[in-house]
C-alpha positions, 0 to 999 in steps of 0.5 A: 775641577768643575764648579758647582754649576757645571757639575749640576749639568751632568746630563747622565746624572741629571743632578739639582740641589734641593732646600735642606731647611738649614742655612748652608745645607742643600740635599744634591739629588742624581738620577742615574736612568736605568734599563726596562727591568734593572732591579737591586739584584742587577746593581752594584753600587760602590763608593770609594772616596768621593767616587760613586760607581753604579754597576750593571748586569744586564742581558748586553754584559755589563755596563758601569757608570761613575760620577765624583760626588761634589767635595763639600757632600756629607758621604756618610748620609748618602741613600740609593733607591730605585724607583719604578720610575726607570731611574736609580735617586741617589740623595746626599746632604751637602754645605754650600 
């Protein structure tokens, strides 16, 4: 199992904890870059257990990736958005 700060060098999902404004809680905040052109119709994302899988449809075939969001993460709460910024925000409150 990784700690908490190595988990927040992912470098795929680019994560860091932001201030939830209550003690104890953090808002982990990923961004998963995405290609030119990816909309929601091109993604499908899947949570089972703490695993998020995002998958792709682009014109190379498919593509998938897949992170284990951190153990103490409020799963119900999490949201995706893709931003016209290039990158699918995926936010989850957390206890730290």
């Amino acid at each position: 199992m990784f700690t908490l700060d190595q988990f927040l060098q992912n470098k795929t999902w680019n994560p860091t904890l932001n201030d939830a404004g209550e003690a104890g809680k953090k808002i982990l905040h990923m961004r998963l870059q995405v290609k030119p052109g990816t909309t929601p119709e091109n993604l499908n994302i899947t949570l089972s257990g703490h695993d998020l899988r995002v998958n792709f449809e682009n014109k190379a075939g498919p593509e998938y990736k897949q992170v284990t969001i951190w153990p103490t993460a409020d799963l119900e709460k999490l949201k995706t958005e893709l931003r016209g910024d290039g990158f699918l925000h995926i936010t989850v409150p957390m206890k730290v």
